[in-house]
C-alpha positions as CSV (number, residue, x, y, z in Angstrom):
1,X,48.1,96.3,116.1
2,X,51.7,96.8,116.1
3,X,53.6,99.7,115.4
4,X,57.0,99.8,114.5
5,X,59.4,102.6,115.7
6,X,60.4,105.0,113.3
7,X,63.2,104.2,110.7
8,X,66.1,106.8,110.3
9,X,66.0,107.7,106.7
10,X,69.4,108.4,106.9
11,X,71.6,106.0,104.7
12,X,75.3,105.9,106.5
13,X,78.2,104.8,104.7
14,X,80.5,101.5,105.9
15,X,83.3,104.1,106.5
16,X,80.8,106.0,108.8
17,X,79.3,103.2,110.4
18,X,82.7,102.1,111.1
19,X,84.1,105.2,112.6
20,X,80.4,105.2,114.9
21,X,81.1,101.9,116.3
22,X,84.3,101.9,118.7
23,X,84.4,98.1,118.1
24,X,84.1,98.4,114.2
25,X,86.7,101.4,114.5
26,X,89.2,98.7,116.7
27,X,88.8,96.0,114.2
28,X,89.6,98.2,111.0
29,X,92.6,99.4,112.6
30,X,93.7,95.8,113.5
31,X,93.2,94.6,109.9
32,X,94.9,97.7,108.6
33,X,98.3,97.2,111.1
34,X,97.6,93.4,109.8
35,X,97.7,94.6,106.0
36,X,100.7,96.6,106.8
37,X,103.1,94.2,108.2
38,X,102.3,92.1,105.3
39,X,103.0,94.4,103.1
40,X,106.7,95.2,104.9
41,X,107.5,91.5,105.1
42,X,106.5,90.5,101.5
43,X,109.5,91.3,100.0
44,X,111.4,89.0,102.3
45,X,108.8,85.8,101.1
46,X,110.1,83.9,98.6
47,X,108.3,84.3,95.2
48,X,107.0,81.1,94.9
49,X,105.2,81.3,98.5
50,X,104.0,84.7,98.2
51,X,100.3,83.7,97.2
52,X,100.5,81.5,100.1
53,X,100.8,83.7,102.3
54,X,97.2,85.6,103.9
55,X,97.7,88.0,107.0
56,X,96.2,87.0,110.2
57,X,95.1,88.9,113.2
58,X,97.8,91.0,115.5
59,X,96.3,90.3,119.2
60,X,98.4,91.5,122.0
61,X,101.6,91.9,120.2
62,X,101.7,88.8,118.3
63,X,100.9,88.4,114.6
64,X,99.2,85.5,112.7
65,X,100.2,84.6,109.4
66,X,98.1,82.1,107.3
67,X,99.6,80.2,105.1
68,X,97.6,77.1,102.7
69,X,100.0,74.1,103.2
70,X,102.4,72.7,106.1
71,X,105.4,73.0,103.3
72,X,104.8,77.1,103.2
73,X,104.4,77.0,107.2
74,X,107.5,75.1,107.6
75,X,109.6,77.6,105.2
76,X,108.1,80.8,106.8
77,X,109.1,79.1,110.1
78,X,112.7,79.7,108.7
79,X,112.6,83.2,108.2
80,X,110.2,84.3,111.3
81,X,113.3,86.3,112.7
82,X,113.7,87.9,109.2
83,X,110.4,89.3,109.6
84,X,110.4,90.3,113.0
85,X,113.7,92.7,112.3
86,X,111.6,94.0,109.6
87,X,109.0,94.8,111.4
88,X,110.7,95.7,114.8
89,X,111.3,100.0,113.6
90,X,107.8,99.9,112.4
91,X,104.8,101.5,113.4
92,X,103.6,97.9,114.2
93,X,105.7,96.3,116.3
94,X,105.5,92.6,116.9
95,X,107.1,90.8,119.3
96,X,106.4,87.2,118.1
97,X,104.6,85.6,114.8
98,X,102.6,82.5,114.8
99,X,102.4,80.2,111.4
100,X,99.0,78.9,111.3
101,X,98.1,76.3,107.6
102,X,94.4,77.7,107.4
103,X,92.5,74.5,106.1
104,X,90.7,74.8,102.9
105,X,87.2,75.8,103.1
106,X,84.6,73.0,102.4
C-alpha cells in the first residue's frame, strides 16, 4: 500500500502564499510598479485609446505597453517621451518603453 504524507490542514490565503514565495512576492511587485505607471501615464492617452491600452511587464528598466491594434501602437509611439517625463520623478523609473499590438486571443 501507499501512504500519502500528511496534508497541512492549514488553508493560506493568496496574499500569504504570495508573501511565502520570494518569486510570487517579485512578481506581485512587478505587476504593481506595472499598474502604477499606467496609472501615471493615463491621463496623457488620448481618450479614444485609453481602452487600448493594457500594461505590460517592466524587466530591467524598460516597460511594455500592450496595445490591440498597429493604429494605437503607432500613436503611443508619438507620445513615448511624454510618458517617460511622467514617469522619470516616480517611484518607477523607466528608462525606455516598448509598444507591443498583443494579438487577439484565438
Amino acid at each position: 500500500m501507499c501512504m500519502k504524507p500528511p496534508q497541512s490542514r492549514h488553508v493560506y490565503s493568496l496574499a500569504e502564499a504570495v508573501q511565502a514565495a520570494p518569486t510570487l512576492a517579485t512578481l506581485q511587485e512587478r505587476v504593481r510598479k506595472s499598474r502604477n505607471c499606467l496609472q501615471r501615464i493615463e491621463p496623457l492617452i488620448p481618450a479614444s485609446l485609453r481602452g487600448q491600452v493594457h500594461c505590460g511587464p517592466i524587466q530591467d528598466q524598460q516597460w511594455c505597453l500592450l496595445v490591440t491594434h498597429t493604429a494605437a501602437a503607432t500613436k503611443l509611439r508619438q507620445l513615448v517621451p511624454l510618458f517617460l517625463q511622467a514617469l522619470c520623478d516616480g517611484e518607477t523609473a523607466v528608462d525606455s518603453i516598448r509598444i507591443k499590438v498583443q494579438s487577439a486571443p484565438r
